[in-house]
C-alpha positions in Angstrom: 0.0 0.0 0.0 3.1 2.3 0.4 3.0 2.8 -3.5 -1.0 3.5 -3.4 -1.6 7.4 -3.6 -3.2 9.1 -0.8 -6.7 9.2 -2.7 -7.0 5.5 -2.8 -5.4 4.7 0.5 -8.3 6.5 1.6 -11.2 5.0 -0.6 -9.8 1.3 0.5 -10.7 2.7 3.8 -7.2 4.0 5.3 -7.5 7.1 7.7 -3.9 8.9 8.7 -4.3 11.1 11.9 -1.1 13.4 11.6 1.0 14.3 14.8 1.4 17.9 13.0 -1.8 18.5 10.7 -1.4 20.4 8.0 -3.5 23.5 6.9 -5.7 23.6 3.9 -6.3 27.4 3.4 -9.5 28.0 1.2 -11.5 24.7 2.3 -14.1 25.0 4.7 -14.3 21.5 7.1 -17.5 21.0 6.3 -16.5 21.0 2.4 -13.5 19.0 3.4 -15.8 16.5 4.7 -18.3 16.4 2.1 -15.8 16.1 -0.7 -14.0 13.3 1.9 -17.4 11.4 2.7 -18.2 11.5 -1.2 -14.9 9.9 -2.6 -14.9 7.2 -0.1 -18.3 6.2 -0.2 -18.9 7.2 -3.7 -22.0 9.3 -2.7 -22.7 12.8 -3.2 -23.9 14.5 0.0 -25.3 17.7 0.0 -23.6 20.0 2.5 -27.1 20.5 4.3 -27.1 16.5 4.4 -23.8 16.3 5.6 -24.2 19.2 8.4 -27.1 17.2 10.3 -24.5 14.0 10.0 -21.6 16.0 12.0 -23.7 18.2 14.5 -24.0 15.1 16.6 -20.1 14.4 16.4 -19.5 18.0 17.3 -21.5 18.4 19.9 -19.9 15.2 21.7 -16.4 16.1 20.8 -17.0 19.9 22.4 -16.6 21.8 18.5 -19.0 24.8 18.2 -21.3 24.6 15.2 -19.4 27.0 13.7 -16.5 25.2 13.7 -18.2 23.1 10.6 -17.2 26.6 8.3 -13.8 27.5 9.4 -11.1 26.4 7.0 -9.3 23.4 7.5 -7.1 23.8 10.7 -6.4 27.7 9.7 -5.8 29.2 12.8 -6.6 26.3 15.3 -5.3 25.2 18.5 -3.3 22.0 18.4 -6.1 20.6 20.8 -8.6 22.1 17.6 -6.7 20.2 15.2 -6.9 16.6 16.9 -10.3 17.2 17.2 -10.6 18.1 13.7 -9.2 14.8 12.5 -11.4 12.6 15.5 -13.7 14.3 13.4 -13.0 13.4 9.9 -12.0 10.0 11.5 -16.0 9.8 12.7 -17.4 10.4 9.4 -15.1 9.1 7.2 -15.7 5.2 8.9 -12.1 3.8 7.9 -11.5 0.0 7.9 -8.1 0.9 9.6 -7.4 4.3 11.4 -3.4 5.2 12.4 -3.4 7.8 14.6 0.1 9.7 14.8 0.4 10.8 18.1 -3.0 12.2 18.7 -1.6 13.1 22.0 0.9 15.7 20.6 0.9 19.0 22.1 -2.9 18.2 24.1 -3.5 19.5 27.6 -5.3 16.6 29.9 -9.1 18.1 29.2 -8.2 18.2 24.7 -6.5 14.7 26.0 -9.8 13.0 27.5 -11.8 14.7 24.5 -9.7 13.3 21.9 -9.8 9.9 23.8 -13.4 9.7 24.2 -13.8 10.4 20.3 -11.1 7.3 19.5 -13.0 4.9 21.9 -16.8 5.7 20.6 -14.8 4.7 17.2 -13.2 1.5 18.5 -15.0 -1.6 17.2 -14.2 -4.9 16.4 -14.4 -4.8 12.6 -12.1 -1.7 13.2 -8.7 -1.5 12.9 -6.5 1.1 15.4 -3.0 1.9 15.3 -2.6 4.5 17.7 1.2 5.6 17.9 2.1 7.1 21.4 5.4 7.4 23.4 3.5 8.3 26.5 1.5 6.2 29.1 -1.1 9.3 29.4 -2.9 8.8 26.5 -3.4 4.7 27.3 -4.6 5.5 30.7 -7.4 7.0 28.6 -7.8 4.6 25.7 -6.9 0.8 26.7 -4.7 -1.0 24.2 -5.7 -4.6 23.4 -1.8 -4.9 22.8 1.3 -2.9 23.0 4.5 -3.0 20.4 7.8 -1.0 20.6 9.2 -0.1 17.4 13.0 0.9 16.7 14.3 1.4 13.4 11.7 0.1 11.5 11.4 -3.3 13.6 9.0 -4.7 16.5 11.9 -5.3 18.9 9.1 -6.3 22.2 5.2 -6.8 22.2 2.4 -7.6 25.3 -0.7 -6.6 26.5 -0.8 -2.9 28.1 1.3 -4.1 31.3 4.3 -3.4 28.6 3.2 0.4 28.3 3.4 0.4 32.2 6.4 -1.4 32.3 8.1 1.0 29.8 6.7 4.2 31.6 8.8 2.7 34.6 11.6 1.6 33.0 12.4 3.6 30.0 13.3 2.1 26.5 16.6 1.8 27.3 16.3 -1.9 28.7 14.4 -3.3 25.1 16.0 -1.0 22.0 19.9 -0.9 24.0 20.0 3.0 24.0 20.8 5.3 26.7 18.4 8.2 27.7 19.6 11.2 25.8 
């Protein structure tokens, strides 16, 4: 799939959370969305249709309605910007969502927000790769298991008594480095 552009990554069903979104000057969200929504489901929503759809996801992720016709993360708060993508994430419906380090740059009440978005998502037909080098954001959403990755390789797996373990210990015991 590395070779797959970005359009049909997405209409297989792949969703990419970003630890650093980008900004999309121009582009409302809700327009975003729409166009989004339409290419993976090969539908055409009107925005009205498609407004109805997100109040709901709004309202429980704390977004003011107009939030839906700001540009696409133009001005917003990091925390504004990983709700954004919990967001597209909600109405998109991906097979398999990666989430960058959703955490990045959150304060603990964006943190639970964000969290509580990711785990109304979480099903069993749904795929989650949620990419973290802290134990904050797992006391929040449980892992059903737990990998450290080094240069490309799965050097240790386990349930999410590894992510306490390594908040303890550091990854100096499993990759061989030294704290810098």
């Amino acid at each position: 799939i590395t070779d797959w552009p970005p359009d049909v990554r997405g209409k297989a069903g792949l969703f990419l959370a970003f630890q650093y979104p980008l900004e999309i000057a121009g582009i409302s969200v809700i327009n975003f969305l729409r166009q989004s929504l339409s290419a993976r489901k090969g539908i055409d929503l009107s925005v009205l249709e498609l407004r109805l759809t997100i109040m709901d996801w709004m309202d429980r992720l704390g977004m003011a309605p107009s939030f839906a016709d700001r540009h696409v993360n133009e001005g917003f708060s990091g925390g504004e910007k990983k709700l954004n993508e919990i967001l597209q994430m909600a109405i998109l419906e991906p097979e398999m969502a990666i989430l960058d380090e959703t955490d990045s740059g959150l304060d603990i009440d964006a943190l639970k927000v964000v969290a509580e978005g990711v785990n109304a998502m979480r099903t069993p037909e749904r795929g989650m790769l949620v990419i973290t080098h802290y134990q904050r954001l797992l006391n929040y959403i449980q892992p059903d298991h737990v990998h450290v990755l080094a240069q490309g390789r799965i050097l240790r797996s386990g349930g999410k008594e590894l992510a306490l373990e390594l908040e303890q210990k550091g990854y100096g015991e499993i990759t061989g480095a030294e704290a810098a």
